[in-house]
N, C-alpha and C positions, 0 to 999 in steps of 0.2 A: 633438439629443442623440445619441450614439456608441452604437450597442447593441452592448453588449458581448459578445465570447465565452463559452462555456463555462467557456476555460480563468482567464481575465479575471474570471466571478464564481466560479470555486472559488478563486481568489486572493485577490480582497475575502473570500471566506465564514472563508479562513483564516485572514486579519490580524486579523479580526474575534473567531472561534471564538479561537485561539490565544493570545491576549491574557490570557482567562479562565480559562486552564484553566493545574492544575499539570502535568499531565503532557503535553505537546500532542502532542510528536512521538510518545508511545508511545498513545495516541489517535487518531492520524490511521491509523498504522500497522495500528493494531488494526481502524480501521474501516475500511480498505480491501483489509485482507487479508478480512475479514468477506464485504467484500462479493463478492471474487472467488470467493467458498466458492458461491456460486448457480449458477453454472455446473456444475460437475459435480453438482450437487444437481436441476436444472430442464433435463435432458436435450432435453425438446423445444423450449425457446426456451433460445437464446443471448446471455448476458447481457452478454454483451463488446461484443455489434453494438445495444443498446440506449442509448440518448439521450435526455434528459430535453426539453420544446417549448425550452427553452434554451442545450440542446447541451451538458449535463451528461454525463459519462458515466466508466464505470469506467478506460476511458484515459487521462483526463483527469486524472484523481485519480494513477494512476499514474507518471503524466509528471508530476506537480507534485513527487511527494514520490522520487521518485527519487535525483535527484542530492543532495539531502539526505541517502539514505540510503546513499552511492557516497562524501559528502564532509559529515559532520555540521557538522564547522566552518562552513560554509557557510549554516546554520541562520541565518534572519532574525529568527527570531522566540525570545520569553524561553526557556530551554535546560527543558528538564523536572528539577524541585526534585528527583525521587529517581530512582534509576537509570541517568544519564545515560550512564556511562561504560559499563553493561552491553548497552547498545544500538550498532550494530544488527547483527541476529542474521539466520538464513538464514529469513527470510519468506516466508510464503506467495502472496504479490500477486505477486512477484519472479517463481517459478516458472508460475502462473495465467496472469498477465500477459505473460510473457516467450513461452508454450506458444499463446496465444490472437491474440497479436499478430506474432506469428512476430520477436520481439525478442532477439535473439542478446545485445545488453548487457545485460539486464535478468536474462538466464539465467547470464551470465557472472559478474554479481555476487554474485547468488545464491550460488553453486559457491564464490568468494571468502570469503564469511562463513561464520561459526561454526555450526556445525550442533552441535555436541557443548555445549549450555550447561547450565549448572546451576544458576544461582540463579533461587530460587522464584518473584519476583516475573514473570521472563521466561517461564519454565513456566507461570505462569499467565495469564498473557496471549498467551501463542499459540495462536490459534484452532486448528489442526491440527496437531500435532508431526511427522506423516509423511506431508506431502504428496502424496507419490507413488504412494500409497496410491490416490489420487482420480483419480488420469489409467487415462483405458480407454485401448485401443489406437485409438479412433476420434476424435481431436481434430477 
């Protein structure tokens, strides 16, 4: 039997999770931006250089849902019932992610989407609205 990657069971975990859920992309996003919030939050360990005994980890998560979020059509999975079109917006995993990993795409994207949004449902599901706010000068 094949042991699988990382990125290999965050893919099963998704077809699987996604399936179930109405809102999945806005879901995924929320919980990966969520999770990149630990990092500037747990200054003396680093949560970006952390791996689950299976090789899980905040990269991984990142690189999955990226190019979904660079190219939605591209979406494999059911579209999320409410919101669809108001997504996706300048996230925080993008900037985290992009700063942590030294990812010039992921920062460029970023910079690309909408930072000025205003319906509520968006607002409320952004874990941090001003990012930038969280980066010291000591990345």
């Amino acid at each position: 039997m094949k042991k699988s990657s990382g990125l290999d069971s965050i893919i099963d975990f998704c077809s699987k999770w996604c399936s179930s859920r109405e809102k999945p992309v806005l879901f995924l996003i929320l919980f990966i931006s969520g999770s990149c919030l630990g990092r500037p939050l747990v200054l003396e360990d680093n949560l970006f250089s952390y791996s689950t005994h299976d090789g899980k980890n905040i990269h991984l998560g990142i690189s999955f849902i990226y190019p979904f979020v660079k190219d939605k059509s591209t979406w494999p999975y059911a579209k999320d019932v409410m919101y669809w079109e108001e997504w996706p917006v300048r996230h925080p995993f993008l900037l985290f992610g992009g700063l942590n990993s030294n990812n010039d795409q992921y920062l460029s994207l970023r910079q690309s989407l909408n930072a000025d949004f205003s319906n509520s449902e968006v607002i409320r599901n952004m874990p941090v609205r001003y990012p930038l706010l969280w980066i010291s000068g000591s990345n």
